[in-house]
Backbone as XML, in Angstrom:
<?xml version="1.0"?>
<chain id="A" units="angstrom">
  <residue number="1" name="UNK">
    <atom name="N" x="77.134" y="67.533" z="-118.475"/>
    <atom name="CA" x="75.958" y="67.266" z="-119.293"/>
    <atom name="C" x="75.036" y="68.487" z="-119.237"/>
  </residue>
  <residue number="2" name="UNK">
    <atom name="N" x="74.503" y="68.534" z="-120.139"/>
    <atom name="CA" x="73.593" y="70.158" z="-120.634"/>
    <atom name="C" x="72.166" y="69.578" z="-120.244"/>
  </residue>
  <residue number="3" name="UNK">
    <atom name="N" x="71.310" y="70.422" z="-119.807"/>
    <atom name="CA" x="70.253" y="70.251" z="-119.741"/>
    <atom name="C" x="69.563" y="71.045" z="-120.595"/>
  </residue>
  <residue number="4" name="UNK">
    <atom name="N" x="68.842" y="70.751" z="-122.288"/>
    <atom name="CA" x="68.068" y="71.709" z="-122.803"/>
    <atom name="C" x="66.424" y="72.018" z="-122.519"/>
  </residue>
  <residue number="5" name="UNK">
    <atom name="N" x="65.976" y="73.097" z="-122.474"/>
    <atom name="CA" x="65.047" y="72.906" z="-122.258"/>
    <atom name="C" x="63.735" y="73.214" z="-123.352"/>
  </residue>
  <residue number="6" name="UNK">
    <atom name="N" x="62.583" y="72.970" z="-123.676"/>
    <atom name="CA" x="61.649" y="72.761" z="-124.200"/>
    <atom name="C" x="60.434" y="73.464" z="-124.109"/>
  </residue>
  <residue number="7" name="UNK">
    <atom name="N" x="59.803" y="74.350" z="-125.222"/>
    <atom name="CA" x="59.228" y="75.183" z="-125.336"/>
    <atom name="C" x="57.769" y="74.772" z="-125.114"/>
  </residue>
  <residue number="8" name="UNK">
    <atom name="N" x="56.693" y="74.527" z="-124.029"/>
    <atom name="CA" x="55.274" y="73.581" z="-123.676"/>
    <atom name="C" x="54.238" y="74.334" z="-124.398"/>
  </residue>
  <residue number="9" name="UNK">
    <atom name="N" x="54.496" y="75.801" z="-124.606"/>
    <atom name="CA" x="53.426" y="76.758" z="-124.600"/>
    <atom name="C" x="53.609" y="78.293" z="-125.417"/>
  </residue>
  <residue number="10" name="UNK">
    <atom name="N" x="52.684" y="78.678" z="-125.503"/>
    <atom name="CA" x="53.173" y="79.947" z="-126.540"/>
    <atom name="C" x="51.921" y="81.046" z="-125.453"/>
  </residue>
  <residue number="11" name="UNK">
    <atom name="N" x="52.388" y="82.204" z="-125.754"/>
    <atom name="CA" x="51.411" y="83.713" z="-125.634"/>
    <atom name="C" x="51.639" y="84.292" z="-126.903"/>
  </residue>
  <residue number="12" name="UNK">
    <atom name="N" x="49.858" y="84.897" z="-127.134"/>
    <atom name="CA" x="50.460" y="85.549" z="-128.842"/>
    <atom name="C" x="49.552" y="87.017" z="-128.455"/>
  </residue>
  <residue number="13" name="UNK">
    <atom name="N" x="49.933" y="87.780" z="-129.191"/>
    <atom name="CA" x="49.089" y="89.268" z="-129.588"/>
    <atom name="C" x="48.049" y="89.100" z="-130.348"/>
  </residue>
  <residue number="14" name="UNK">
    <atom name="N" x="47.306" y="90.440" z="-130.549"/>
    <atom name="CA" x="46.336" y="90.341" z="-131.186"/>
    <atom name="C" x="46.384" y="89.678" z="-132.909"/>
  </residue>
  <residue number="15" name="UNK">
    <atom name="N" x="47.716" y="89.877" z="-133.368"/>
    <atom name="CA" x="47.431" y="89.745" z="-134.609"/>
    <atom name="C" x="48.043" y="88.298" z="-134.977"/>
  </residue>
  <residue number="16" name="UNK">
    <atom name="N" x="47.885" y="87.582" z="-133.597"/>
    <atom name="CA" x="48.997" y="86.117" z="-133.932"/>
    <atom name="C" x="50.180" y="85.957" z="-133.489"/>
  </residue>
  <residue number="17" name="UNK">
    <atom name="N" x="51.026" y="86.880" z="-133.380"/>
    <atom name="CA" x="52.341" y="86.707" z="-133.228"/>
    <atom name="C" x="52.399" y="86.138" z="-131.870"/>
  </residue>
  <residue number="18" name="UNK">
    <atom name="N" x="53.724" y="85.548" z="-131.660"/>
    <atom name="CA" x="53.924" y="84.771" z="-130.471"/>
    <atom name="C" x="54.791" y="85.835" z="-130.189"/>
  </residue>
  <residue number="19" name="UNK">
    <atom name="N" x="54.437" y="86.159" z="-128.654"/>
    <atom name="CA" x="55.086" y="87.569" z="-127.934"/>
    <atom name="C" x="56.140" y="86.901" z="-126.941"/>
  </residue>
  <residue number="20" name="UNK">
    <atom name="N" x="55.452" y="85.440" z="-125.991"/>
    <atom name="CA" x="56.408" y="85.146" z="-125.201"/>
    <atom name="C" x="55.868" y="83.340" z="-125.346"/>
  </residue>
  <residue number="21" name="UNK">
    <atom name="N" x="57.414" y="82.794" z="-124.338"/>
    <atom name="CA" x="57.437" y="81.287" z="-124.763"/>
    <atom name="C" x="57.361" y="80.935" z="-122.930"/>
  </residue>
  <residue number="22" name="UNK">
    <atom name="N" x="56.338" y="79.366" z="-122.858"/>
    <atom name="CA" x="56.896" y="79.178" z="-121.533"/>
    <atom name="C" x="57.641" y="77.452" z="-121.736"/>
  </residue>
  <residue number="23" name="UNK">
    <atom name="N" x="58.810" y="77.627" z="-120.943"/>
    <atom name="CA" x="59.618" y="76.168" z="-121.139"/>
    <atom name="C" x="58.825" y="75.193" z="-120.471"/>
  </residue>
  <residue number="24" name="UNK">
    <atom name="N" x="59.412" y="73.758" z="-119.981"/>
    <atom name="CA" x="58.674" y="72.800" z="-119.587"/>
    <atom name="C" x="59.081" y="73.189" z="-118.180"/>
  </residue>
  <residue number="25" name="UNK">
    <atom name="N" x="60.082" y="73.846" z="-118.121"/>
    <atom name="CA" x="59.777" y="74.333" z="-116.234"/>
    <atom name="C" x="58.954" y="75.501" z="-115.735"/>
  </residue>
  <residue number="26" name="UNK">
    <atom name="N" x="58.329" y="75.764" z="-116.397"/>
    <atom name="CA" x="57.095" y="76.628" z="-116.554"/>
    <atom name="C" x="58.106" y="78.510" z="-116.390"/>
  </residue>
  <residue number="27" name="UNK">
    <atom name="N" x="59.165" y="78.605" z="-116.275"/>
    <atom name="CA" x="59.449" y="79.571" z="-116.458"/>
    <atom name="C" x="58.989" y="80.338" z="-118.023"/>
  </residue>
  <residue number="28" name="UNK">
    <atom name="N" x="58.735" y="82.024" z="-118.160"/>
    <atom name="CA" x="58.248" y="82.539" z="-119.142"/>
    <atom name="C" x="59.555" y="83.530" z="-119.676"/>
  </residue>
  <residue number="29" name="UNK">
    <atom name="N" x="59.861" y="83.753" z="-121.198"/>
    <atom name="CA" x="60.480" y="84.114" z="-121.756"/>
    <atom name="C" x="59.795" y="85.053" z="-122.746"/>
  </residue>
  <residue number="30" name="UNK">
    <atom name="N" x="60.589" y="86.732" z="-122.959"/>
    <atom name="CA" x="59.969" y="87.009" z="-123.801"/>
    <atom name="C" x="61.039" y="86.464" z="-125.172"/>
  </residue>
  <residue number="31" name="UNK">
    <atom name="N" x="59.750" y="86.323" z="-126.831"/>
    <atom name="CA" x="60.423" y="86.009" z="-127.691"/>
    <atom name="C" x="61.576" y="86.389" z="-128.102"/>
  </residue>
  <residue number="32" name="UNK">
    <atom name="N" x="62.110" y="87.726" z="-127.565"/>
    <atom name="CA" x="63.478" y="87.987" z="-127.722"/>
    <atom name="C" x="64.575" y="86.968" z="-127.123"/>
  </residue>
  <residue number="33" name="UNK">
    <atom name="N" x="64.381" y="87.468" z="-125.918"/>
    <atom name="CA" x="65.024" y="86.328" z="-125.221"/>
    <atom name="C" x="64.911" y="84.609" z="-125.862"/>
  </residue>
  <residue number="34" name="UNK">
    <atom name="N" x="63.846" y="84.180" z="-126.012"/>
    <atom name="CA" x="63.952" y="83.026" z="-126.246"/>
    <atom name="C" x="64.822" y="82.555" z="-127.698"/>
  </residue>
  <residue number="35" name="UNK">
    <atom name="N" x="64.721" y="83.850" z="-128.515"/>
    <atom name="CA" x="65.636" y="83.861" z="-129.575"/>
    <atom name="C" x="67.342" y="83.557" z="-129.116"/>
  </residue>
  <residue number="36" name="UNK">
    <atom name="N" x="67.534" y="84.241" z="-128.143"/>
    <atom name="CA" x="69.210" y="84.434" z="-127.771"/>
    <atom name="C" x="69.255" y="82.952" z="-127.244"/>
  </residue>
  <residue number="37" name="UNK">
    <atom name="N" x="68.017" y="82.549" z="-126.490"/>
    <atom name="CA" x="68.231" y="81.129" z="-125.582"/>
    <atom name="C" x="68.577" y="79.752" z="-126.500"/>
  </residue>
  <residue number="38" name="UNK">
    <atom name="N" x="67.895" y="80.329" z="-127.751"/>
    <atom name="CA" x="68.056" y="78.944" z="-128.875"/>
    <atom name="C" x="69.203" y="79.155" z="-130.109"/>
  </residue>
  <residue number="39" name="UNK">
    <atom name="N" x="69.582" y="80.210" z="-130.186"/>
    <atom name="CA" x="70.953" y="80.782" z="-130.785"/>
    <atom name="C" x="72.137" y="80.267" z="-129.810"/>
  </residue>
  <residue number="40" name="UNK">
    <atom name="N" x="71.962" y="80.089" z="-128.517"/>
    <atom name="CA" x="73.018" y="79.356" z="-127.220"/>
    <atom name="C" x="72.716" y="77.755" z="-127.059"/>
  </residue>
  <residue number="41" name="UNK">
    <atom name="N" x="71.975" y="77.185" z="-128.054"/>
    <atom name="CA" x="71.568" y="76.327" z="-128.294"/>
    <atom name="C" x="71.151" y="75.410" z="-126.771"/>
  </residue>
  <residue number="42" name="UNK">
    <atom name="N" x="69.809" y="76.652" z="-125.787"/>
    <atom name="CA" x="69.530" y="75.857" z="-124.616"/>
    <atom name="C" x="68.225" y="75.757" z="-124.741"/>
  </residue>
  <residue number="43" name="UNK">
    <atom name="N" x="67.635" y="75.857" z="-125.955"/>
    <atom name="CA" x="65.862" y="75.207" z="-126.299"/>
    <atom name="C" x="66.085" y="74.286" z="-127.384"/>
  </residue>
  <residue number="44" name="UNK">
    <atom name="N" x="65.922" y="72.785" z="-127.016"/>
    <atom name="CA" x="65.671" y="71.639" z="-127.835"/>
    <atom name="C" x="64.479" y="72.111" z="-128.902"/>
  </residue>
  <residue number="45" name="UNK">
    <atom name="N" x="64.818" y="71.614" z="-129.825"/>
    <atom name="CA" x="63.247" y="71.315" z="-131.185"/>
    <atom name="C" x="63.202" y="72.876" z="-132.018"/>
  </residue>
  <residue number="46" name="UNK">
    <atom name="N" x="63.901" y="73.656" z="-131.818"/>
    <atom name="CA" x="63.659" y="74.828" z="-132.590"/>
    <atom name="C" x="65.345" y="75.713" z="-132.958"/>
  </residue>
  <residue number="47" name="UNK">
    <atom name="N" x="64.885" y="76.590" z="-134.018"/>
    <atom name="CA" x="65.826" y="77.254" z="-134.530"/>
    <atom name="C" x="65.318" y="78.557" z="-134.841"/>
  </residue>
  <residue number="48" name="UNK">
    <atom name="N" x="66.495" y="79.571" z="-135.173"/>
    <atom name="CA" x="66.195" y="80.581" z="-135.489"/>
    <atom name="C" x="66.453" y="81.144" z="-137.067"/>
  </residue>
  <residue number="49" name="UNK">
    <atom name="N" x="65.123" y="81.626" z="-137.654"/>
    <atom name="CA" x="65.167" y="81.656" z="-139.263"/>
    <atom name="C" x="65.666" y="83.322" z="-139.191"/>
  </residue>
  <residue number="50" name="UNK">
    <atom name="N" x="65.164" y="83.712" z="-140.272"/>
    <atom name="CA" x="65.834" y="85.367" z="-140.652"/>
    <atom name="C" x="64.893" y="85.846" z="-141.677"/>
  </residue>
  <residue number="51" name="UNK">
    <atom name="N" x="64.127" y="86.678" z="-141.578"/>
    <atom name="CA" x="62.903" y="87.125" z="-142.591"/>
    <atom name="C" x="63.842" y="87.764" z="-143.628"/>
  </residue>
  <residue number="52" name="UNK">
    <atom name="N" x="63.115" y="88.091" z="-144.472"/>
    <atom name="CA" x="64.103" y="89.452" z="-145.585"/>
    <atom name="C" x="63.920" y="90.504" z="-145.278"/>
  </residue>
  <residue number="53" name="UNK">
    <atom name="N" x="63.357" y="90.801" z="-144.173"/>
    <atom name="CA" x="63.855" y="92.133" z="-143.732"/>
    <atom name="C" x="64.682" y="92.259" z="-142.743"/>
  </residue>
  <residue number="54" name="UNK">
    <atom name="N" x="65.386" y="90.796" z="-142.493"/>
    <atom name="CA" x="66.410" y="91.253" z="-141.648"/>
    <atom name="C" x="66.022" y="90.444" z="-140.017"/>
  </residue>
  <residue number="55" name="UNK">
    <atom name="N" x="64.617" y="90.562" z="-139.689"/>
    <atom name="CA" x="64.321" y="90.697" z="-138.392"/>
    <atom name="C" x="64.047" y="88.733" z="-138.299"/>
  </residue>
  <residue number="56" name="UNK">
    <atom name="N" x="64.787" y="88.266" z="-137.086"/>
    <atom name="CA" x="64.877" y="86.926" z="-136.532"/>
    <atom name="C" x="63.386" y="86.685" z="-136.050"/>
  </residue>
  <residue number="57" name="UNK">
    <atom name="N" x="63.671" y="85.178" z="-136.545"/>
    <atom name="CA" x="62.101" y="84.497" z="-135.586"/>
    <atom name="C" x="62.629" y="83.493" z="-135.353"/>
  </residue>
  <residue number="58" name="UNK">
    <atom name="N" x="61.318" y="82.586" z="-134.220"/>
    <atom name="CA" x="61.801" y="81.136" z="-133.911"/>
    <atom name="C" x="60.787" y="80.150" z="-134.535"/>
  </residue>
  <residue number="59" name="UNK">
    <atom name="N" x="61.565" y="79.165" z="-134.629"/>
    <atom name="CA" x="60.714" y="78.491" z="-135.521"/>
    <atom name="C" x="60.771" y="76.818" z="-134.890"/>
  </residue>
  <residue number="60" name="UNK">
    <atom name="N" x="59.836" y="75.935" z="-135.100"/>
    <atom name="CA" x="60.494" y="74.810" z="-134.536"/>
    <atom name="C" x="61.204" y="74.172" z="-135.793"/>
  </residue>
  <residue number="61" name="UNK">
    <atom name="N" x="61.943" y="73.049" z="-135.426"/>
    <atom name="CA" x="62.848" y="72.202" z="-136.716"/>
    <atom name="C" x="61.741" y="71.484" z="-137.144"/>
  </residue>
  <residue number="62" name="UNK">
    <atom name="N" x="62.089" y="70.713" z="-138.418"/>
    <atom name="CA" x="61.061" y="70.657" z="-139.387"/>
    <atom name="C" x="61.319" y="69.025" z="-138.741"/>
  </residue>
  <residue number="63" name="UNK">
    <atom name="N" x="60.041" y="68.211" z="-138.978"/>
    <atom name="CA" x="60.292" y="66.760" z="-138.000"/>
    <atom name="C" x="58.742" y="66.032" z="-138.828"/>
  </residue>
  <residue number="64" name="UNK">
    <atom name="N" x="57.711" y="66.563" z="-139.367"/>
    <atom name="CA" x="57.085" y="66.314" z="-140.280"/>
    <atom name="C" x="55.667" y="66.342" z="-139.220"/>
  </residue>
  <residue number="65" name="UNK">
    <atom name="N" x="56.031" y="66.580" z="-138.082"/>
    <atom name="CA" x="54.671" y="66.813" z="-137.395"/>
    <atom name="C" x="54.100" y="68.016" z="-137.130"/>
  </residue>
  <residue number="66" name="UNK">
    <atom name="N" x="52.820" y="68.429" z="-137.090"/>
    <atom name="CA" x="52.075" y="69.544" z="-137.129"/>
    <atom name="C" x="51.693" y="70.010" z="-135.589"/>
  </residue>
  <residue number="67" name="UNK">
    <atom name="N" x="51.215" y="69.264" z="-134.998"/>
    <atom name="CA" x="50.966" y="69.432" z="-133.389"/>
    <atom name="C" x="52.064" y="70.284" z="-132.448"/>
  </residue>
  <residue number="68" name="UNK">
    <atom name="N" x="53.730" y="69.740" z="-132.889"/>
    <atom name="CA" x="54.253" y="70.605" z="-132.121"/>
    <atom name="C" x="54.973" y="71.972" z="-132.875"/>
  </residue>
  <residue number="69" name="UNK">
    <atom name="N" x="54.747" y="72.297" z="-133.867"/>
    <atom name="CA" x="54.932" y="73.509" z="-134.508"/>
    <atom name="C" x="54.136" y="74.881" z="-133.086"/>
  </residue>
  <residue number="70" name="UNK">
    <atom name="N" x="55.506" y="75.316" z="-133.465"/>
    <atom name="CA" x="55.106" y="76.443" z="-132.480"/>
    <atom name="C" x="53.558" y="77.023" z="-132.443"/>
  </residue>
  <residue number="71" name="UNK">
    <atom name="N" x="53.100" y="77.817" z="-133.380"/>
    <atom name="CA" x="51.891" y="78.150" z="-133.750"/>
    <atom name="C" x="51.058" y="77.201" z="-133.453"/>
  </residue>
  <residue number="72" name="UNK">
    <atom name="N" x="51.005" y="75.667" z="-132.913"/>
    <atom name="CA" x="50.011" y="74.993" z="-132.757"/>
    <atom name="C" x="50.171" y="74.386" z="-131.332"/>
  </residue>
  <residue number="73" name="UNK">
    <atom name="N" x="50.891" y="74.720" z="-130.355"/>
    <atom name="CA" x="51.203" y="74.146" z="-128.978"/>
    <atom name="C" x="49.738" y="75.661" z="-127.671"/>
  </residue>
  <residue number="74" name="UNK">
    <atom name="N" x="49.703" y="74.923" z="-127.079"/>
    <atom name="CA" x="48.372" y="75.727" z="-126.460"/>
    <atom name="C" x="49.672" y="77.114" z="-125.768"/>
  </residue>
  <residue number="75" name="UNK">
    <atom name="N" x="48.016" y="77.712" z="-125.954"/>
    <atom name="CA" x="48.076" y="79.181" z="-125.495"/>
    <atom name="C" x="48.056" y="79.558" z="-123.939"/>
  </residue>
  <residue number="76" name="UNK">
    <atom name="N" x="49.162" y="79.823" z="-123.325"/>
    <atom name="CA" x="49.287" y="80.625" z="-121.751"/>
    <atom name="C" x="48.468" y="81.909" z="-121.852"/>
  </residue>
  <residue number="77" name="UNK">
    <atom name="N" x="47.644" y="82.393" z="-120.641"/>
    <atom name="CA" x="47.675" y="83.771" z="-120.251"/>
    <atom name="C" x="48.249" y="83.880" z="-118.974"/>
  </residue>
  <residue number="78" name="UNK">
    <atom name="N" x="48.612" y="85.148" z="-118.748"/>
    <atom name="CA" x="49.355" y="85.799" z="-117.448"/>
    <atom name="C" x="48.707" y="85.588" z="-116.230"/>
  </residue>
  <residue number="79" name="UNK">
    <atom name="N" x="48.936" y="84.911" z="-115.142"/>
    <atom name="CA" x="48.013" y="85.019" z="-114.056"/>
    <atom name="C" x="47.042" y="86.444" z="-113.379"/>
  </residue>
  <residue number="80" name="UNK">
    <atom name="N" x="47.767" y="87.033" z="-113.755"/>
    <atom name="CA" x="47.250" y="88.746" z="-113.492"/>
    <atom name="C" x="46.065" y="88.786" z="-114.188"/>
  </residue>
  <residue number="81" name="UNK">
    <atom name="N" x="45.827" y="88.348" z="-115.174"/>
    <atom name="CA" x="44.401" y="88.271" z="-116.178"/>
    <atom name="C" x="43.569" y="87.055" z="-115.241"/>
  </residue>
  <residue number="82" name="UNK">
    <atom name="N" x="43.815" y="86.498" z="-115.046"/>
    <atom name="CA" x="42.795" y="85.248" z="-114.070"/>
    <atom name="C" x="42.570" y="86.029" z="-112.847"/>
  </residue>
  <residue number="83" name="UNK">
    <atom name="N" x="43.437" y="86.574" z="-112.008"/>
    <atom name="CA" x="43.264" y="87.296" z="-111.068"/>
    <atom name="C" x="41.939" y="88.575" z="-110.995"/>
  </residue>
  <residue number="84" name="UNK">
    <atom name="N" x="42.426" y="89.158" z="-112.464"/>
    <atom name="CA" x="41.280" y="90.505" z="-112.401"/>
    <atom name="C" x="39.747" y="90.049" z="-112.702"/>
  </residue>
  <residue number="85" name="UNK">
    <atom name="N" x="39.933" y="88.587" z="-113.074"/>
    <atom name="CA" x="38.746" y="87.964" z="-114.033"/>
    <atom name="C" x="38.162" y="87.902" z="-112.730"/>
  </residue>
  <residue number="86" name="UNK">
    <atom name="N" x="38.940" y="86.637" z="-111.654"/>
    <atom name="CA" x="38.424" y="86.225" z="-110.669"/>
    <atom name="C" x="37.849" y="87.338" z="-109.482"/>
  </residue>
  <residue number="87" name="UNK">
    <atom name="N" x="38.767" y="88.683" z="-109.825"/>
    <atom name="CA" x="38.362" y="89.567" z="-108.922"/>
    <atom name="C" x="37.197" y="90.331" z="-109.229"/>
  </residue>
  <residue number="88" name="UNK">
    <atom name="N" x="36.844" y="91.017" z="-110.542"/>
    <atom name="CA" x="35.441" y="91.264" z="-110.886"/>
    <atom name="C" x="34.296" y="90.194" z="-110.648"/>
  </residue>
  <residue number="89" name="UNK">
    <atom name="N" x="34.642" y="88.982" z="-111.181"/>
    <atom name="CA" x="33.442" y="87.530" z="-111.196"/>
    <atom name="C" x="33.106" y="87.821" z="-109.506"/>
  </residue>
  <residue number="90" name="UNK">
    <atom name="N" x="34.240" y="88.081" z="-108.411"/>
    <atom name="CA" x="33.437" y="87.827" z="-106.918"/>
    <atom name="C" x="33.128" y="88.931" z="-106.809"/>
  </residue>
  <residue number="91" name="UNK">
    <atom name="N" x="33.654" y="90.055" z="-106.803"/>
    <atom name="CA" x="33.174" y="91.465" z="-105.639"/>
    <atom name="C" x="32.839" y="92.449" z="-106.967"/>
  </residue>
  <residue number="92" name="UNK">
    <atom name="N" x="32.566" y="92.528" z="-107.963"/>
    <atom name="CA" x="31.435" y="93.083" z="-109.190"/>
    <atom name="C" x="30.059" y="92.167" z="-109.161"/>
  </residue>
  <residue number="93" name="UNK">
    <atom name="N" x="30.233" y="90.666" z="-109.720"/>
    <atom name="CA" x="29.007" y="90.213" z="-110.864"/>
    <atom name="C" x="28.370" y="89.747" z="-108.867"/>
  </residue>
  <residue number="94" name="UNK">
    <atom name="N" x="28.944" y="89.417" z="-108.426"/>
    <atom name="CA" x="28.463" y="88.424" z="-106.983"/>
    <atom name="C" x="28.653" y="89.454" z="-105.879"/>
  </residue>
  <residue number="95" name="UNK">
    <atom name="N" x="28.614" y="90.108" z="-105.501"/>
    <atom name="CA" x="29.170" y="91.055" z="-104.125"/>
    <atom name="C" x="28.707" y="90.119" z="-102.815"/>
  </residue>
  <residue number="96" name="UNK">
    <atom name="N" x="27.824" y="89.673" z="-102.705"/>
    <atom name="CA" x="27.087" y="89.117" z="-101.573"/>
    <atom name="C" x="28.032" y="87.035" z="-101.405"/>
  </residue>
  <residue number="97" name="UNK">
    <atom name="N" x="28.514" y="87.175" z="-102.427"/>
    <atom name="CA" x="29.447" y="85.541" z="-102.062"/>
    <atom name="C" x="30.441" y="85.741" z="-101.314"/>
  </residue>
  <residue number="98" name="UNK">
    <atom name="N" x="30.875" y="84.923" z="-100.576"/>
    <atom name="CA" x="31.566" y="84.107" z="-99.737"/>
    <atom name="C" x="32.791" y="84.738" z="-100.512"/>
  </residue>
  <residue number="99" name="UNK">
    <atom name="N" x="34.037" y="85.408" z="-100.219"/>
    <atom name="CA" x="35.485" y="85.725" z="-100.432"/>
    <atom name="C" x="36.148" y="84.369" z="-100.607"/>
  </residue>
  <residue number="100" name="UNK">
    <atom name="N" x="36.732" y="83.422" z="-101.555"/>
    <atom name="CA" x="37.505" y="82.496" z="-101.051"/>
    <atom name="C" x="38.676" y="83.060" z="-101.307"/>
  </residue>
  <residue number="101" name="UNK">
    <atom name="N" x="39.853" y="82.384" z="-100.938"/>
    <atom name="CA" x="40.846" y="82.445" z="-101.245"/>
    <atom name="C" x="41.985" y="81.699" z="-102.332"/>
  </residue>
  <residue number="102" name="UNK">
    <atom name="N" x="42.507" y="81.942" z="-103.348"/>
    <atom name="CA" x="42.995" y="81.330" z="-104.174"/>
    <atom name="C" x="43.917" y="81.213" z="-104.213"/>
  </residue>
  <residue number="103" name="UNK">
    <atom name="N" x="45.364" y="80.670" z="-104.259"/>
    <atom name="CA" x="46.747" y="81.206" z="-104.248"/>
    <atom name="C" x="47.132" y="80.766" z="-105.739"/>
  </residue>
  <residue number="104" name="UNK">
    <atom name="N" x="48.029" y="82.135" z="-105.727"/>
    <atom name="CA" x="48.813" y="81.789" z="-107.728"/>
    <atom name="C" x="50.370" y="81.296" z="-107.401"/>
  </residue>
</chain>
């Protein structure tokens, strides 16, 4: 028995595009990859279309709902971005607070 897995989340660039996918086991894929992963048919709910210029995208299957269309499932950032946030917010904006400790 196959276990497929399921796309929870998107990361996009500045201009929209979805750069990388994270599954429901929170592992992260870039969209290339996730292209080859659903062409091996191991991401449930989506397929891969073909622009006219040639270049592949993923798309989810058409099911008549709007919510889980790729473009509309919430947005991941990289922990490394929470990290630098959290690291300026204590020892830049606060110098004099208490160090806690956070684990990622």
């Amino acid at each position: 028995m196959s276990h497929k897995s399921k796309i929870t989340k998107v990361k996009k660039n500045s201009e929209g595009d979805i750069t990388d996918v994270m599954l429901n086991d929170g592992k992260v894929y870039p969209i290339d990859d996730a292209i080859i992963m659903a062409k091996d048919d191991l991401i449930e709910g989506v397929n891969v279309g073909k622009a006219k210029n040639g270049r592949e995208y993923l798309r989810s299957n058409p099911n008549g709902e709007l919510e889980d269309n790729l473009d509309n499932l919430p947005i991941f950032y990289f922990k490394l971005f929470i990290l630098v946030f959290w690291t300026i917010n204590t020892y830049i904006l606060f110098p004099y607070r208490k160090s806690i400790f956070i684990p990622f």
